[in-house]
N, CA and C atoms as an extended XYZ file, in Angstrom:
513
Properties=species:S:1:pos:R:3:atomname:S:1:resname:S:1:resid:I:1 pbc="F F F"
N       -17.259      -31.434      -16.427 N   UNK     1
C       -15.996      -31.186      -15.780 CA  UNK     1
C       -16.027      -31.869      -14.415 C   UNK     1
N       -15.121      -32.656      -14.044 N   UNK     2
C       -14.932      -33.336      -12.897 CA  UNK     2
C       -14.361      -31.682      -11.631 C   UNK     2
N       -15.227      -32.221      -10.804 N   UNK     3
C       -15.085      -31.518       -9.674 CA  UNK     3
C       -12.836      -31.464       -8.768 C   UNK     3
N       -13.116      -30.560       -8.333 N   UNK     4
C       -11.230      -30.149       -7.737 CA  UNK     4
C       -11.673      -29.589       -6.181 C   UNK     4
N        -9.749      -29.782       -6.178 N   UNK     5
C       -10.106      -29.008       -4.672 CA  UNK     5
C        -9.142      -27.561       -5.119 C   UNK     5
N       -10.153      -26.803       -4.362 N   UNK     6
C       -10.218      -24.971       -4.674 CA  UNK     6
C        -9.168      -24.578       -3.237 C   UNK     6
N        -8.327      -23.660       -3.441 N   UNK     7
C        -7.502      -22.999       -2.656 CA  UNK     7
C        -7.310      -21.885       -3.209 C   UNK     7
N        -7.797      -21.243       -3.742 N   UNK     8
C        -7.766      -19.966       -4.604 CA  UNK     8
C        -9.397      -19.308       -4.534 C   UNK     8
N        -9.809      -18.389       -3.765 N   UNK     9
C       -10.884      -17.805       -3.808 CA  UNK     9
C       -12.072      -18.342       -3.465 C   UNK     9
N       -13.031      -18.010       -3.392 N   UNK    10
C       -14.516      -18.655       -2.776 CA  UNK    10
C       -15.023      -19.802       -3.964 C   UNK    10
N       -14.839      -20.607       -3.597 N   UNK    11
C       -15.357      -22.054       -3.699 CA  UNK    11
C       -17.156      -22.171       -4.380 C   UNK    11
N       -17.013      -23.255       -5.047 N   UNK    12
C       -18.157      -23.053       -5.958 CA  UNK    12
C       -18.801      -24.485       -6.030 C   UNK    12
N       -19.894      -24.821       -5.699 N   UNK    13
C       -20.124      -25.837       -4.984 CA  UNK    13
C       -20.428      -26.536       -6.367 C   UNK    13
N       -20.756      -26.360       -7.591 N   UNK    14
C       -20.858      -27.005       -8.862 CA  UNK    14
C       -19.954      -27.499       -9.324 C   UNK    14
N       -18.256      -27.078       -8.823 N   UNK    15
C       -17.122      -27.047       -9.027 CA  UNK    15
C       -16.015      -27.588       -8.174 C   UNK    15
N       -16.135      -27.586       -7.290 N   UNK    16
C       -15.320      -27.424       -6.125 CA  UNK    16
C       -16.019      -28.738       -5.310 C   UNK    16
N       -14.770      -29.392       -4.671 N   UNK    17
C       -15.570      -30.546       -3.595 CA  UNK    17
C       -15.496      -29.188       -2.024 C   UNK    17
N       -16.474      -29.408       -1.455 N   UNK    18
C       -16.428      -28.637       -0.369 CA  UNK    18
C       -17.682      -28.728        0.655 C   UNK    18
N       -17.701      -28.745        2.255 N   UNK    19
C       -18.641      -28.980        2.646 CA  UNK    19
C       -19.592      -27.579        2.927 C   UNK    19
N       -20.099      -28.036        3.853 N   UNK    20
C       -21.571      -26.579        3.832 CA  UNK    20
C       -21.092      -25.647        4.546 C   UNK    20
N       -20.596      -24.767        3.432 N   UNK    21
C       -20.386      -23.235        4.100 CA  UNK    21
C       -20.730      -22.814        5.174 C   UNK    21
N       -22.020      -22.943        5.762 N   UNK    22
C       -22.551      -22.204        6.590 CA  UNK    22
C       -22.805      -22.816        7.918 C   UNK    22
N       -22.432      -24.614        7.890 N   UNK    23
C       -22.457      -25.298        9.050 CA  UNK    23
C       -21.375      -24.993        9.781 C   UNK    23
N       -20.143      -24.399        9.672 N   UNK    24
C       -19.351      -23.892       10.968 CA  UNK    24
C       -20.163      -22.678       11.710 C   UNK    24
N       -20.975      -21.732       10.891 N   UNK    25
C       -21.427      -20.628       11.738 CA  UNK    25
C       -23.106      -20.817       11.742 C   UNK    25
N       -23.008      -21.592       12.272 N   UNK    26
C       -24.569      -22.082       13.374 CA  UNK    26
C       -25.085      -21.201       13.683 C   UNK    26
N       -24.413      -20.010       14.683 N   UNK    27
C       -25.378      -19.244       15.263 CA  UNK    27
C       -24.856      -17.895       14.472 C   UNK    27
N       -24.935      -17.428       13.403 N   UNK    28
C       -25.139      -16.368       12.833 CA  UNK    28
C       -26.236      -15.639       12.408 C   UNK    28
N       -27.518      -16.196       12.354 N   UNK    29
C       -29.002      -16.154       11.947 CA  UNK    29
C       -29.272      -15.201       13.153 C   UNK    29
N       -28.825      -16.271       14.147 N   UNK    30
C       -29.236      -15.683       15.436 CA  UNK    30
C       -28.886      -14.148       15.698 C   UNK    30
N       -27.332      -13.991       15.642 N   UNK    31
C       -27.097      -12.880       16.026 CA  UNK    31
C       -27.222      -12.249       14.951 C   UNK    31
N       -27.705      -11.628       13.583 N   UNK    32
C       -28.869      -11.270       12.483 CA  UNK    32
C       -29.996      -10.777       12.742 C   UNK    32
N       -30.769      -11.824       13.311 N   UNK    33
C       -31.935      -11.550       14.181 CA  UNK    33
C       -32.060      -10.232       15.297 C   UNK    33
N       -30.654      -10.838       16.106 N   UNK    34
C       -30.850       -9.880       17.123 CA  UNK    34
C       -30.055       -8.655       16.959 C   UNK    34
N       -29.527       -8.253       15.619 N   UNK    35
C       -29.175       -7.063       15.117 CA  UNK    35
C       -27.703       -6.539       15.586 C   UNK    35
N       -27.090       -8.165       15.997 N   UNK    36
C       -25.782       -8.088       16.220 CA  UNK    36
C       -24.678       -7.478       15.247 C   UNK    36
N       -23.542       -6.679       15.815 N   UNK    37
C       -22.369       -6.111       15.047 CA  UNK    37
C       -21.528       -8.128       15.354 C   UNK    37
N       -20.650       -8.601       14.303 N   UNK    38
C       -20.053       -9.250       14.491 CA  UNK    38
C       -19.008       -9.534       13.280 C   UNK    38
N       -17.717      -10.449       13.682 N   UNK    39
C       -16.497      -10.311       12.791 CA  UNK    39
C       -16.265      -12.038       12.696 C   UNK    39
N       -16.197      -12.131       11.985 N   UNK    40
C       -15.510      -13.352       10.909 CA  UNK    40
C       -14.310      -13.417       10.885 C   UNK    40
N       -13.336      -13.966       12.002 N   UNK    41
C       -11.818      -14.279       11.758 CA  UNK    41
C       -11.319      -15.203       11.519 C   UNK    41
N       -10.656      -15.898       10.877 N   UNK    42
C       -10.044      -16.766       10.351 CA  UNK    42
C        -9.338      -16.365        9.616 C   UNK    42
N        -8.257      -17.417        9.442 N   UNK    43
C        -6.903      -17.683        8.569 CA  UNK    43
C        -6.902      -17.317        7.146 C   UNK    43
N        -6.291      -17.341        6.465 N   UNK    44
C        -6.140      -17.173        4.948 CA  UNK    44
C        -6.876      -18.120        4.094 C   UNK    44
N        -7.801      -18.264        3.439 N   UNK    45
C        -8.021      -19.511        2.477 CA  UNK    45
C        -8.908      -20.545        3.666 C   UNK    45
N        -9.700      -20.449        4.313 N   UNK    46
C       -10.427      -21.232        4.908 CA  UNK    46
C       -12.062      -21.225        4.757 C   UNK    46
N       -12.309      -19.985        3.873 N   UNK    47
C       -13.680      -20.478        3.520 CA  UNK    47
C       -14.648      -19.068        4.109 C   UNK    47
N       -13.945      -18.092        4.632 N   UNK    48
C       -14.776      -16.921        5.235 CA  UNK    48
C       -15.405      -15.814        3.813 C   UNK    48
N       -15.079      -16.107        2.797 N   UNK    49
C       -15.644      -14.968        1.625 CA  UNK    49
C       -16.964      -16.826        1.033 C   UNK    49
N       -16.531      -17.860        0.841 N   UNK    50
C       -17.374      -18.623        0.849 CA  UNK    50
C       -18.694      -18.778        1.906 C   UNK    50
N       -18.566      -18.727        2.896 N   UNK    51
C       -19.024      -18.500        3.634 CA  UNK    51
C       -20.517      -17.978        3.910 C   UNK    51
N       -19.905      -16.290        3.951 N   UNK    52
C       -20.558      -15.279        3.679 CA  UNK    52
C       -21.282      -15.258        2.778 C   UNK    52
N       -20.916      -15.903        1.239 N   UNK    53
C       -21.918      -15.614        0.235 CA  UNK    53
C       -23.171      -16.459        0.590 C   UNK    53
N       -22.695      -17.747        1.336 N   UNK    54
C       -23.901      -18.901        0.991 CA  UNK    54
C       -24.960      -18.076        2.129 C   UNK    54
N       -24.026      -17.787        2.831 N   UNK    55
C       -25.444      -16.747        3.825 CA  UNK    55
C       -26.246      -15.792        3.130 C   UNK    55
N       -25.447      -15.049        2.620 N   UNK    56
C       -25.794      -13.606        1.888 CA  UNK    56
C       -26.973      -14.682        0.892 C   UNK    56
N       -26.745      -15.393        0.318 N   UNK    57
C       -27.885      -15.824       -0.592 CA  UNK    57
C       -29.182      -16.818       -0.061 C   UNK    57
N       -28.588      -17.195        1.182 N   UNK    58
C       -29.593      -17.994        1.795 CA  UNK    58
C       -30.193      -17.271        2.790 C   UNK    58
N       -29.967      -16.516        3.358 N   UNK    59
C       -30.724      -14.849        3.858 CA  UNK    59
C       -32.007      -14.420        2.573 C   UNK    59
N       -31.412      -13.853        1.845 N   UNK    60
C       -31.689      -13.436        0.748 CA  UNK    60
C       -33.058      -13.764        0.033 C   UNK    60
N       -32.950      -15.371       -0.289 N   UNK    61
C       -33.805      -16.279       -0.551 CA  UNK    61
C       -35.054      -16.714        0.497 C   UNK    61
N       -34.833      -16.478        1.780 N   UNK    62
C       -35.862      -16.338        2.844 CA  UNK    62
C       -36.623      -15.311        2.466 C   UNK    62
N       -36.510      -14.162        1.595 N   UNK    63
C       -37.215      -12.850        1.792 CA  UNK    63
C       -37.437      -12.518        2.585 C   UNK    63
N       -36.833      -12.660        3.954 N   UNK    64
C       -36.578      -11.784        4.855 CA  UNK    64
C       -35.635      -10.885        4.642 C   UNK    64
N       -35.279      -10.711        4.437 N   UNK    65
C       -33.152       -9.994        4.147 CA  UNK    65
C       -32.896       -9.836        2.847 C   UNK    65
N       -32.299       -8.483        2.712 N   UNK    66
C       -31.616       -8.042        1.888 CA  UNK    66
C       -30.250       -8.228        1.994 C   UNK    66
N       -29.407       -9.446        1.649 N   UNK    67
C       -28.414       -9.564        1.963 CA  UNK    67
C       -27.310       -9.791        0.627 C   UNK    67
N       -26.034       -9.164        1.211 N   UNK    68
C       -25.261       -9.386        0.265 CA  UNK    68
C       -23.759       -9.355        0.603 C   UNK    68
N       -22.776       -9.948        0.030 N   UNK    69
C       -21.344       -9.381       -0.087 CA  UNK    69
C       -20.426       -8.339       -0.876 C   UNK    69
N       -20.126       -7.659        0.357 N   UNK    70
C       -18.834       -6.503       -0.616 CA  UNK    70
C       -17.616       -6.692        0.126 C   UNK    70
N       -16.654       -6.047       -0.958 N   UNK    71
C       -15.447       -6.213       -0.280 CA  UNK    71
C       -14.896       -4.481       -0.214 C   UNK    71
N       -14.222       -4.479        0.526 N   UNK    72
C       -13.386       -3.162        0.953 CA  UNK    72
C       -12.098       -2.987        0.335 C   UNK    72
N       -11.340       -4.428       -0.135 N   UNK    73
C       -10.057       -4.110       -0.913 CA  UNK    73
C       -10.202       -3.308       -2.117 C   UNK    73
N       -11.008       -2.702       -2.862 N   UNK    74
C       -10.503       -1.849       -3.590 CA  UNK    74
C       -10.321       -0.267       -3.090 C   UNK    74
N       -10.366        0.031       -2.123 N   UNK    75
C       -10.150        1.203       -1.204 CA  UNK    75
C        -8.929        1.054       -0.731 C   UNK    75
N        -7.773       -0.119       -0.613 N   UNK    76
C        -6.323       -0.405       -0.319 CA  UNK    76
C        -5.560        0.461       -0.967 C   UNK    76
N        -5.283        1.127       -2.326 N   UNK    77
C        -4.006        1.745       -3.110 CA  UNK    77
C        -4.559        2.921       -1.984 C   UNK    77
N        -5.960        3.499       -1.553 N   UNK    78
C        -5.870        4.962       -1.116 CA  UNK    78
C        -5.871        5.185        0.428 C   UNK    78
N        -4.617        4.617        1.035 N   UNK    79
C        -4.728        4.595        2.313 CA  UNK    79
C        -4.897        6.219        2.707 C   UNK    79
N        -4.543        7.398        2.263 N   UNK    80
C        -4.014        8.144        3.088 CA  UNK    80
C        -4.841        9.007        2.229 C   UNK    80
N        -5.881        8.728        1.536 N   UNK    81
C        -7.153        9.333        1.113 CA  UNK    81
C        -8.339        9.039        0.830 C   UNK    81
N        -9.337        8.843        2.187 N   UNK    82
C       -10.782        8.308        2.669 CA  UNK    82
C       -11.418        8.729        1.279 C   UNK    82
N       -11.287        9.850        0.952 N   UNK    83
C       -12.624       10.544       -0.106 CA  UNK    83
C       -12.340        9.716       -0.784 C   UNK    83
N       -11.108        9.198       -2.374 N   UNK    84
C       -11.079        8.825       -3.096 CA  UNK    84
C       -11.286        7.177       -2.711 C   UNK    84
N       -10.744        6.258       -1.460 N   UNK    85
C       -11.331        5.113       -1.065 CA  UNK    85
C       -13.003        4.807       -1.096 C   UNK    85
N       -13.489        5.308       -0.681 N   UNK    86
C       -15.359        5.809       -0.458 CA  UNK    86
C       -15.498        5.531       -2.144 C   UNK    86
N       -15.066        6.469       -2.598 N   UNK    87
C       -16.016        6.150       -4.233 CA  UNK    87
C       -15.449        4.865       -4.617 C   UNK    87
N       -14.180        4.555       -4.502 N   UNK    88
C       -13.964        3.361       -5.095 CA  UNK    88
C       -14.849        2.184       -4.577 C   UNK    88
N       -14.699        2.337       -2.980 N   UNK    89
C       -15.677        1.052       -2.506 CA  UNK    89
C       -16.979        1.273       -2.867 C   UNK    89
N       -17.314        2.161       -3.105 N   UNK    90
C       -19.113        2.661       -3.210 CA  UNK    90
C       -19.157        2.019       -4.705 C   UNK    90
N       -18.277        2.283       -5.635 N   UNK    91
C       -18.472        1.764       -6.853 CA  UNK    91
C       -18.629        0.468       -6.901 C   UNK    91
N       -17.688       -0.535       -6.226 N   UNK    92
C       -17.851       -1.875       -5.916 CA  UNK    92
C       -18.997       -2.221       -5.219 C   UNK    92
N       -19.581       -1.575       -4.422 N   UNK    93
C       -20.734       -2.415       -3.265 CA  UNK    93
C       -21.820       -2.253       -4.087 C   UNK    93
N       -21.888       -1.377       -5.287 N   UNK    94
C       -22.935       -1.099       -5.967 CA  UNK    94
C       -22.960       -1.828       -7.292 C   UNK    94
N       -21.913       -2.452       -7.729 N   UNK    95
C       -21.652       -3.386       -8.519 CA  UNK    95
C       -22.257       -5.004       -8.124 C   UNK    95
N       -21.704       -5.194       -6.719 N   UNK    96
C       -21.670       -6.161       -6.324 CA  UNK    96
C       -23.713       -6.851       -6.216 C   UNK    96
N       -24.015       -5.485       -5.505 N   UNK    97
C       -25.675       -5.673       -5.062 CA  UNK    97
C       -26.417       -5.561       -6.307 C   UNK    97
N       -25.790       -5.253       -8.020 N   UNK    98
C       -26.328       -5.463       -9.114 CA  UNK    98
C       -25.816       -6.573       -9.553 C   UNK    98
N       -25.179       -7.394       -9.185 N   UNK    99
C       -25.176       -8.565       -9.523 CA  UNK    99
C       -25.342      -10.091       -8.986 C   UNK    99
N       -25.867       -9.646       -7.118 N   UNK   100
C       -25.917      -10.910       -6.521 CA  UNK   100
C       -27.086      -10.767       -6.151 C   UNK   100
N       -28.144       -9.631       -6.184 N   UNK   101
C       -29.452       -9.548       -5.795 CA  UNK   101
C       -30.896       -9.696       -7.060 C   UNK   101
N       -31.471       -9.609       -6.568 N   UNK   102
C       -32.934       -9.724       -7.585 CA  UNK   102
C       -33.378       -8.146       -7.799 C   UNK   102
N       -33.422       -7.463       -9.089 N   UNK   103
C       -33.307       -6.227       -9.492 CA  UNK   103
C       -34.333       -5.809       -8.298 C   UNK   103
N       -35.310       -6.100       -8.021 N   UNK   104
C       -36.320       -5.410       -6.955 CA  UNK   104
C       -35.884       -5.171       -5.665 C   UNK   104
N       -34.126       -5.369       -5.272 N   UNK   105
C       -33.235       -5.498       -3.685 CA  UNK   105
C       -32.022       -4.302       -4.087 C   UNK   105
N       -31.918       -3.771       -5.370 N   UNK   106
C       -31.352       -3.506       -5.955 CA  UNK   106
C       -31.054       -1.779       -5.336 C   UNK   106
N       -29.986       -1.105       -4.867 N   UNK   107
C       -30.229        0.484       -4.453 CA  UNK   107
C       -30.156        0.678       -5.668 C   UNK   107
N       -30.679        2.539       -5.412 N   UNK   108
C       -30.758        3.201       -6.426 CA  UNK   108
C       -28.976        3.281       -6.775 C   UNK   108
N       -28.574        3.710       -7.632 N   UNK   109
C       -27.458        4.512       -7.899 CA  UNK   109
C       -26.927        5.156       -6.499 C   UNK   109
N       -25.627        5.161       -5.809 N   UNK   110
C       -25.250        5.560       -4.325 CA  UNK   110
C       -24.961        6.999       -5.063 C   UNK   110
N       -25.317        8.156       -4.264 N   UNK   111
C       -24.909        9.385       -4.329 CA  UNK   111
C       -23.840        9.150       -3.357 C   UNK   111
N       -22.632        9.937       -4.733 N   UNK   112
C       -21.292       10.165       -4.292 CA  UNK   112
C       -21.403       12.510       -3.469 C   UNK   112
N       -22.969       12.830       -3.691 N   UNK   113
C       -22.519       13.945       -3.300 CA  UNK   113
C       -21.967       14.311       -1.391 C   UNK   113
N       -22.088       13.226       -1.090 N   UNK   114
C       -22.175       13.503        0.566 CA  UNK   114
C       -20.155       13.868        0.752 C   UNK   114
N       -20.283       14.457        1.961 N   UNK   115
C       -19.098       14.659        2.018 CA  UNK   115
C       -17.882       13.644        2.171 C   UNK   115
N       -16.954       13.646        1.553 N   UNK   116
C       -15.798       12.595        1.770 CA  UNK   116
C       -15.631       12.760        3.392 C   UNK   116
N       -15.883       11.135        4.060 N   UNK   117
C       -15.925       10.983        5.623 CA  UNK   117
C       -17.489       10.225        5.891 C   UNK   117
N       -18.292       10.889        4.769 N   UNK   118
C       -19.724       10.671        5.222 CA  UNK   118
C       -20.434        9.605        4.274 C   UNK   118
N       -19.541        9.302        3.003 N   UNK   119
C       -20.630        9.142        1.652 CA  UNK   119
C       -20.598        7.456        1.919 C   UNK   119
N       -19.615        6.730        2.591 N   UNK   120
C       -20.342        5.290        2.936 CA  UNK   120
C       -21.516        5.118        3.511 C   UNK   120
N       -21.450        6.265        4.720 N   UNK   121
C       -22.789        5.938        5.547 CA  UNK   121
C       -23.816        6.535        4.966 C   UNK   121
N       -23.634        7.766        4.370 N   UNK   122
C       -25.292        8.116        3.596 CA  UNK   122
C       -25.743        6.937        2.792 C   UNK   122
N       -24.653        6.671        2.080 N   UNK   123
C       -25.191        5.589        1.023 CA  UNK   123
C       -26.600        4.528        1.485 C   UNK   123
N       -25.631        3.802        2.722 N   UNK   124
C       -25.901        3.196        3.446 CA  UNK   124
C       -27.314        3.372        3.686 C   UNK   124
N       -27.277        4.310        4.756 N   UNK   125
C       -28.644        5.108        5.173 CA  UNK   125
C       -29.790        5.163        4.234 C   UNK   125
N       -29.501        5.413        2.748 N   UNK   126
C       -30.280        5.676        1.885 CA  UNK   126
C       -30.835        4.557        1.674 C   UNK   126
N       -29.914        3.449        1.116 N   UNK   127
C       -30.287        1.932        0.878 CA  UNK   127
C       -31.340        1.265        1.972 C   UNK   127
N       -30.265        1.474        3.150 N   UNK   128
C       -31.376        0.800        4.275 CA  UNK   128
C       -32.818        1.397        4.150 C   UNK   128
N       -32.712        2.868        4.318 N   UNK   129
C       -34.642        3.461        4.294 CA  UNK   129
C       -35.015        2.906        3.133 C   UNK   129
N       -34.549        2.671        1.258 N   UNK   130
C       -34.952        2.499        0.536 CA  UNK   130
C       -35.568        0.635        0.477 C   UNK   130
N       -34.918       -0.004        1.214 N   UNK   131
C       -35.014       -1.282        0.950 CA  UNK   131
C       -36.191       -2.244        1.770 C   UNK   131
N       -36.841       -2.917        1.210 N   UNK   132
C       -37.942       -2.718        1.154 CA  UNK   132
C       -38.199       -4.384        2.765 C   UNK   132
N       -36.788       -4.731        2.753 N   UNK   133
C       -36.281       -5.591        3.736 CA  UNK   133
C       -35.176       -5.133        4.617 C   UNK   133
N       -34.933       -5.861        5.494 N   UNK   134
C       -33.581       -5.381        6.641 CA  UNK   134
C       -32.298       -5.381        5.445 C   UNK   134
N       -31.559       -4.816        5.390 N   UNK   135
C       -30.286       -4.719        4.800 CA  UNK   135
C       -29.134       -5.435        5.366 C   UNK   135
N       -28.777       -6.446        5.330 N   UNK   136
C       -27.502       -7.238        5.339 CA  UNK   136
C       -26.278       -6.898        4.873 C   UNK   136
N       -25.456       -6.496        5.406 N   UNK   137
C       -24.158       -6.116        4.182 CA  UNK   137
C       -23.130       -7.056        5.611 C   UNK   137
N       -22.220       -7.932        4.530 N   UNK   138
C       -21.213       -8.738        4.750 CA  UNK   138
C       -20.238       -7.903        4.301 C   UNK   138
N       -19.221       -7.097        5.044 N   UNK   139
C       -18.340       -6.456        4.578 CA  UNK   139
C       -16.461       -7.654        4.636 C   UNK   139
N       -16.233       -8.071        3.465 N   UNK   140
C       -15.301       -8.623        2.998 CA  UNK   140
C       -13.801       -7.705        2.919 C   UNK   140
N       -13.048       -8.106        3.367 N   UNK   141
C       -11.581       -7.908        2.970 CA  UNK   141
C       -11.480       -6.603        3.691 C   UNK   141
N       -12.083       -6.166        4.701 N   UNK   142
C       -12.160       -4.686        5.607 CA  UNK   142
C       -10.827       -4.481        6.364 C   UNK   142
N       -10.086       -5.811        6.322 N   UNK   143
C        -8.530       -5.477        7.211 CA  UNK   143
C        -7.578       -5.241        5.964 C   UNK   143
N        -7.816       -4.769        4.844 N   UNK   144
C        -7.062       -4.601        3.674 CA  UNK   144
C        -6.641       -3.270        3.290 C   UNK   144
N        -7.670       -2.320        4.319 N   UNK   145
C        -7.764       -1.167        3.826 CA  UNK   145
C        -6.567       -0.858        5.746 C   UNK   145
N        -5.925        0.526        5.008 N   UNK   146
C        -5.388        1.453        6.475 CA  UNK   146
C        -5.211        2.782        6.695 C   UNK   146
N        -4.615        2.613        7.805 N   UNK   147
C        -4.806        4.666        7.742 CA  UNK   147
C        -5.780        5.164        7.887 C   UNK   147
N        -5.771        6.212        7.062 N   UNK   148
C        -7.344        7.088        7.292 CA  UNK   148
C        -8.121        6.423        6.596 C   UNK   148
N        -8.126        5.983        5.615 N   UNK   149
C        -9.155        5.430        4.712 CA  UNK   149
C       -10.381        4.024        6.044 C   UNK   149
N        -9.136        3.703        6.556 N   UNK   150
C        -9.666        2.551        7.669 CA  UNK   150
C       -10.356        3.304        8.800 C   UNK   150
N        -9.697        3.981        9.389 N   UNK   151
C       -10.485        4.480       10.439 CA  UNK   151
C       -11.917        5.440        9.767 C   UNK   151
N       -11.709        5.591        8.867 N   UNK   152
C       -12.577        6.826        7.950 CA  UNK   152
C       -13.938        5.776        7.747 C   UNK   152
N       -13.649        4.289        7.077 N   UNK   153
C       -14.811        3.649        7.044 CA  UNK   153
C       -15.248        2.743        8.475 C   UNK   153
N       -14.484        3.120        8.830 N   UNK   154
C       -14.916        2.121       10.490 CA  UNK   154
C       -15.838        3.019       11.250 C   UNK   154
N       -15.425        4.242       11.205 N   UNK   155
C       -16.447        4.913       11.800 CA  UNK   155
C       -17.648        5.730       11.353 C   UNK   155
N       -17.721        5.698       10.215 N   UNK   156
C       -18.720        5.779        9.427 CA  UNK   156
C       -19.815        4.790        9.751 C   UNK   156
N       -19.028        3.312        9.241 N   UNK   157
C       -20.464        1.971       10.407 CA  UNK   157
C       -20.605        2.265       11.356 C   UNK   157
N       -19.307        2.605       12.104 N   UNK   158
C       -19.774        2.649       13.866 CA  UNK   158
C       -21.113        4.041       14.002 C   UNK   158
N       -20.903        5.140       13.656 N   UNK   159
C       -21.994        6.239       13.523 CA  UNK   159
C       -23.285        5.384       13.415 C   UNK   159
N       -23.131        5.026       12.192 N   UNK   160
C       -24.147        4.535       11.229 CA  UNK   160
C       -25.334        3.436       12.003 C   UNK   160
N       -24.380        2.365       12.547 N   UNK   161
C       -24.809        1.307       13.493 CA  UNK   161
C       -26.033        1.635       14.479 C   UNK   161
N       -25.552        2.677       15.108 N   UNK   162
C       -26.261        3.144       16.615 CA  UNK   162
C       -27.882        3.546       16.209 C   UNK   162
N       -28.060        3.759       14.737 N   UNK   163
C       -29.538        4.317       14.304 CA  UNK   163
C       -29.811        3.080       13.679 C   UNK   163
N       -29.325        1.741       13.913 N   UNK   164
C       -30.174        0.898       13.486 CA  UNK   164
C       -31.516        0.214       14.162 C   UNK   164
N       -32.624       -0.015       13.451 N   UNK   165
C       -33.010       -0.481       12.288 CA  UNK   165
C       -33.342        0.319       11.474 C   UNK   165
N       -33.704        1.938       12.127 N   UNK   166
C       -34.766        2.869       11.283 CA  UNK   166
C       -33.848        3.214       10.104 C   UNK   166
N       -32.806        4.031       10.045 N   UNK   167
C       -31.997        4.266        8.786 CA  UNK   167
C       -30.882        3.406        8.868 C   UNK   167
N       -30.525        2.522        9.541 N   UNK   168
C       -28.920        1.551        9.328 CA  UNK   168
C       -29.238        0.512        9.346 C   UNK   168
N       -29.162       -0.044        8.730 N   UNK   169
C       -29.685       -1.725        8.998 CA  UNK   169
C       -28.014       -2.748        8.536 C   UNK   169
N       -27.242       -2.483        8.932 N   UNK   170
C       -26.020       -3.143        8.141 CA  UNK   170
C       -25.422       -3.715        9.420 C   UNK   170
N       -24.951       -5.401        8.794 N   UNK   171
C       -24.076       -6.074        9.952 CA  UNK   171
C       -22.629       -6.232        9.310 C   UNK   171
């Protein structure tokens, strides 16, 4: 198959003409390293879910990092109910890290018993102590979600953040 140009979703370098994902963000390693919180803004369709993955896998592949991408849009239909958002995204981030990691990076199953408000960050918490590297999480499509469901997972990281490296390890 002759290679195209992609404007529809993250770009596939077997497929897609496209240059190196990860040469606009130079210094992202860095602030990784130094256990920086940081945000990825850009426009619609410019390459930020591309991006992210080639990191998430070139992290990854260092065996330094447990790194990966999730997205937050499936927590969007439940703006104005965090609990039922939480399992939906928990179902996805746990999908996602069984299919872009090496079974040995892999969390256990996320316990949904923590309280709705809390069960992103236990998850979290659990993964990070369980993982046997720093935990990377690229959180995708996070301005998709609103309301309570948004403030509900924003501050869940923000909590979560302040005990990193020992139980939070997530950027």
């Amino acid at each position: 198959m002759s290679r195209w140009f992609n404007t529809a979703g993250p770009c596939q370098a077997d497929i897609h003409y496209m240059l190196s994902p990860t040469s606009r963000l130079p210094d992202l390693e860095r602030l990784i390293e130094q256990r920086s919180y940081f945000v990825i803004h850009a426009p619609r369709q410019t390459g930020k879910t591309t991006a992210m993955l080639a990191l998430a896998e070139q992290l990854t592949s260092s065996g330094s990092y447990t790194a990966v991408v999730v997205s937050a849009e499936v927590g969007t239909p439940f703006r104005h109910d965090p609990g039922a958002a939480e399992l939906a995204i928990l179902d996805a981030w746990w999908a996602s890290a069984q299919f872009d990691l090496p079974s040995d990076l892999h969390p256990s199953a996320f316990c949904h018993e923590a309280q709705p408000g809390r069960r992103i960050q236990a998850a979290l918490q659990a993964w990070a102590r369980s993982s046997p590297r720093p935990l990377v999480l690229f959180i995708d499509e996070i301005d998709s979600l609103q309301d309570e469901a948004l403030i509900s997972v924003l501050r869940q990281l923000r909590d979560g953040y302040r005990t990193r490296p020992k139980t939070f390890r997530c950027l």
